[in-house]
Structure formats: structure tokens, C-alpha cells
C-alpha positions in Angstrom: 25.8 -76.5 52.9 27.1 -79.2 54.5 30.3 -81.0 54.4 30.0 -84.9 52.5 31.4 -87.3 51.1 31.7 -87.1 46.9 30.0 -89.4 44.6 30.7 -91.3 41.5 28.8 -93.5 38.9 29.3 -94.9 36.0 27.2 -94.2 32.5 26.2 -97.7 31.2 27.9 -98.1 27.7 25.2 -100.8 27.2 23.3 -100.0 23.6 20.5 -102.1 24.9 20.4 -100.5 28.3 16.8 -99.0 28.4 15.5 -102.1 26.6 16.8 -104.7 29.2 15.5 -101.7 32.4 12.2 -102.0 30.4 12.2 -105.7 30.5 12.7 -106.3 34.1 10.2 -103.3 35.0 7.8 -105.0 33.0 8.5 -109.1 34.1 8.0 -107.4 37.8 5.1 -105.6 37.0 3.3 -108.4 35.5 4.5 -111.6 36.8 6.0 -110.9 40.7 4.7 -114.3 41.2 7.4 -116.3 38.0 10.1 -113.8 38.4 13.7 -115.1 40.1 16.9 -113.2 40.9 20.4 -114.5 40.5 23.8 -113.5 41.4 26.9 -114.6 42.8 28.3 -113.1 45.9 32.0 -113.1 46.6 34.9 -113.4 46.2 34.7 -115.6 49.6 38.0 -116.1 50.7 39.0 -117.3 54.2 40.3 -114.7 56.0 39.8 -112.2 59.1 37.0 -109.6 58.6 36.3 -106.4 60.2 32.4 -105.5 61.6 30.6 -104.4 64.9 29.2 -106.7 67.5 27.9 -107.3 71.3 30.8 -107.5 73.8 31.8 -107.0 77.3 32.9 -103.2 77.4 36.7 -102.7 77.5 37.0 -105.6 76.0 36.3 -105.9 72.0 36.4 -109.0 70.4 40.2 -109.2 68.4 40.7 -110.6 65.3 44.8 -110.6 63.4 45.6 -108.5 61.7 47.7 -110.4 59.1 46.9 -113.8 57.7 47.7 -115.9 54.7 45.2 -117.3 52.6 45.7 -120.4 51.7 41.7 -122.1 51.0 41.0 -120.0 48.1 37.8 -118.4 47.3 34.3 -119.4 46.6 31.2 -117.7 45.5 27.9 -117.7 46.7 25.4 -118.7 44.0 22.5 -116.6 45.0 19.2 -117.3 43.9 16.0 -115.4 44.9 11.9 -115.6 44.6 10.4 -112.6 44.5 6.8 -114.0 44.6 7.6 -116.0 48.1 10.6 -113.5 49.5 13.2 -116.7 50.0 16.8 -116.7 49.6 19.2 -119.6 49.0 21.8 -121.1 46.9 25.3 -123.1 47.4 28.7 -122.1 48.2 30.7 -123.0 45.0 33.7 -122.0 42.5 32.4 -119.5 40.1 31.8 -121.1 36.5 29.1 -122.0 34.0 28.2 -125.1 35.3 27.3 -123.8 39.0 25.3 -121.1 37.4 23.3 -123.5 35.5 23.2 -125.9 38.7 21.9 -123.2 40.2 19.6 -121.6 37.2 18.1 -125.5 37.4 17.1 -125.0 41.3 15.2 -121.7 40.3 13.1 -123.8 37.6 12.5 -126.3 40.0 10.8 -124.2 42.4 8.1 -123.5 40.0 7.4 -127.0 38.6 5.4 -126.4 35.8 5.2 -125.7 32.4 4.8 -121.8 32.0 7.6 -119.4 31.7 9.6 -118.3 34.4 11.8 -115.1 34.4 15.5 -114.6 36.0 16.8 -111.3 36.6 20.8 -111.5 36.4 23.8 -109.6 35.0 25.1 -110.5 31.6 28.8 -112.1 32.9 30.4 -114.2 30.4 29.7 -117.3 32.5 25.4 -116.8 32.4 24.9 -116.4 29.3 27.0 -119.1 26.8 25.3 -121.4 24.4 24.9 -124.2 27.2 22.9 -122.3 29.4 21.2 -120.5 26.8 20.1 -123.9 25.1 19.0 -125.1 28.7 17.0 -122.2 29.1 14.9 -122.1 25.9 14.4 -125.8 26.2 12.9 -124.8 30.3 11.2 -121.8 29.2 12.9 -120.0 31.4 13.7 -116.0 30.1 17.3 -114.3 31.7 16.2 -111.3 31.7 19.8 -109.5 31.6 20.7 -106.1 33.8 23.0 -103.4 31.3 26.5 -102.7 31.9 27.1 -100.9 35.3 23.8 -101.7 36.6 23.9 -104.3 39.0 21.2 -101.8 41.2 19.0 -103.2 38.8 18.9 -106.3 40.0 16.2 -107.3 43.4 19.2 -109.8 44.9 21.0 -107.2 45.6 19.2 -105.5 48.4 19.2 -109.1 49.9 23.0 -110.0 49.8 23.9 -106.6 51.7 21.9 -108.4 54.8 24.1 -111.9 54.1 27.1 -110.1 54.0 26.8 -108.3 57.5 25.0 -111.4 59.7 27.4 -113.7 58.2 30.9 -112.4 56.8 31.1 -109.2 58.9 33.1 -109.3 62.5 33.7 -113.0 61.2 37.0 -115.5 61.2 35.7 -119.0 59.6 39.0 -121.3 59.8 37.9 -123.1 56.9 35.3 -122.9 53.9 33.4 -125.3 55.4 31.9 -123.5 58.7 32.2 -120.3 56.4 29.5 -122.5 54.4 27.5 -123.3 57.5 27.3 -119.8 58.7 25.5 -119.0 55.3 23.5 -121.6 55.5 22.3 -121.2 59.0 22.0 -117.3 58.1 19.3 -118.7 55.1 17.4 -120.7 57.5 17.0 -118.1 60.1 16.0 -115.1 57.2 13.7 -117.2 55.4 11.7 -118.1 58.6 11.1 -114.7 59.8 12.0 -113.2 56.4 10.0 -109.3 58.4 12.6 -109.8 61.3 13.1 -106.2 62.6 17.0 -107.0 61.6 16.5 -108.2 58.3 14.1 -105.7 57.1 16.6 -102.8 58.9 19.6 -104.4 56.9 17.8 -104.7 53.8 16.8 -100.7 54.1 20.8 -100.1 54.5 21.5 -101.8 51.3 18.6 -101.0 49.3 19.8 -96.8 50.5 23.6 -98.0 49.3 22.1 -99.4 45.6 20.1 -96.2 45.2 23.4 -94.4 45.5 24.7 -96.0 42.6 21.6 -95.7 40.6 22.9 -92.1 40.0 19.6 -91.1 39.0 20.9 -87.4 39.7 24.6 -88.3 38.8 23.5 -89.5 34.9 21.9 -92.3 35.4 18.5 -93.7 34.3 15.7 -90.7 34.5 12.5 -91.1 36.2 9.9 -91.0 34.1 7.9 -88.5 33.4 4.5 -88.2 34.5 1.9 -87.8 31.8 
């Protein structure tokens, strides 16, 4: 016995739930090479945050404790190739029109006609007749995570990672060099994308999103073998 922390999940109320798992198993079994991840990552807001971080000993870097917000908040528009392991997307209010903005650079990065595939959650802003419209006419397939399954979708692992080298131990003054830390951050990954770091960070939050799989705690079973 030993003494930890408890658990919770949450049991997707999603009728469609093993179809939509199915799905994305099957678009990353068979075409690793057309399949995209999206998501936005946020709220953003400008304000002092917490982390860890090199400094002279006795002396820790200080941020206040108190601050107003007065920017507001953006979201990160996510978007991710699994086929070429590269991360990027824009710093923007969350809405319909960034997500297709940002749907648009995923088709763009595989100019040609066949089918592409984007893994995302089903918010209210993804999926209306707009985008949905844009995306037969692309042939491009959102491929949908159910309710309470964000684990489900491959960005994820890779936002934990933008979250610590970027927002962590941070204090942007404005949205601006909050928006150029990201950026910088995106350069630097996707050049050495097997960076000690990266991959270490990436195993930290791939570990967290396998806690909330709850495969033990009523979540999706692993299959059986036959």
C-alpha cells in the first residue's frame, strides 16, 4: 500500500463514442502520412505564471503575486502533422473563422487532391455549416474525438511541452512577446523536434493524458486479444 493521490474521470455520454475512437485508430493506422491534429490552447491571458527554472542559488527568480488583467485572452490555434512531426499555428481569439483559417493551413500543407484527415474535438465552433461546407468541398475529413476525450487526440501530448518552455515561470507584458515566445518556441521544436527536452516533456504529458484515459477508471477497454 502506498499513500496517493485519488483519481477521477469522466464516462463519455457520447452515443457515437466507440465509432469516432474507431475512426481515428483507423485514419492513424492507415494514413499516418494525411492525418492532422487540431486544437486550441488557452485561455492565454497576460498575467504572472508560476514554473521552475535556472537561477543563482539563494536567489529565485520573483514574479507578483497580484496583477490585473487588462489584454484579454487569446488562444493558440494548434495545428499538427503527424506524418512530418511539426507543430504550428497563430495566436488568435477563439471563433469559427480562426479555426477555419487555421483548418485552411492544414490543407495547404498537403497540396494535392486526395483526402486529408484532422483529428479535433467536436466544440461548437469546428464543426458549423461553414466549415463543414469548406471541408467537403477540400476533401478534408474532421475526424471528431467523443465527449470527455480530449486524450484522444495526438496534439495533446504536444501542447503539454508548449505550455512549460513557453507559459511556465513566464511574465509576457503584452500579447505580443507572449506571441513571440510561442513562436520562437515552434521554431526551436520543429528543428530538433528529438531534442532530449522535447521528447522528456512530451513523455510528462503523454503519462498525464493516459491518466485521464481511465482505462481502469471506466474508460475505453483495451481490446482483447484474439
Amino acid at each position: 500500500m502506498t499513500f496517493q493521490r485519488t483519481k477521477t474521470w469522466k464516462e463519455s455520454p457520447d452515443p457515437d463514442s466507440e465509432a469516432k475512437l474507431d475512426r481515428i485508430e483507423e485514419v492513424l493506422d492507415r494514413f499516418p502520412d494525411r492525418v492532422f491534429a487540431f486544437d486550441e490552447f488557452g485561455p492565454l491571458g497576460i498575467r504572472p505564471t508560476a514554473g521552475s527554472g535556472w537561477a543563482e542559488q539563494g536567489r529565485p527568480e520573483r514574479h507578483p503575486a497580484t496583477y490585473h488583467p487588462t489584454h484579454g485572452v487569446r488562444y493558440f490555434h494548434g495545428c499538427y502533422s503527424i506524418g512530418d512531426d511539426t507543430l504550428w499555428g497563430v495566436n488568435r481569439r477563439k471563433g469559427a473563422a480562426n479555426t477555419l483559417a487555421a483548418l485552411k493551413s492544414i490543407r495547404a500543407a498537403r497540396q494535392d487532391s486526395a483526402p486529408i484527415y484532422v483529428i479535433m474535438d467536436n466544440l461548437s465552433a469546428h464543426n458549423g455549416t461553414g466549415i463543414r461546407r469548406w471541408a467537403e468541398k477540400n476533401k478534408v475529413e474532421m475526424c471528431f474525438t467523443p465527449t470527455y476525450a480530449s486524450w484522444a487526440n495526438p496534439i495533446e501530448a504536444h501542447l503539454g511541452p508548449l505550455r512549460r518552455f513557453t507559459i511556465a515561470n513566464s511574465n509576457h507584458p503584452n500579447h505580443t512577446v507572449q506571441t513571440r515566445a510561442l513562436y520562437a518556441y515552434l521554431r526551436w521544436r520543429n528543428a530538433t523536434a528529438r531534442h532530449r527536452d522535447v521528447l522528456a516533456a512530451e513523455r510528462c504529458e503523454r503519462a498525464r493524458i493516459r491518466s485521464e484515459k481511465g482505462i481502469r477508471w471506466g474508460g475505453r477497454q483495451l481490446a482483447q486479444a484474439a
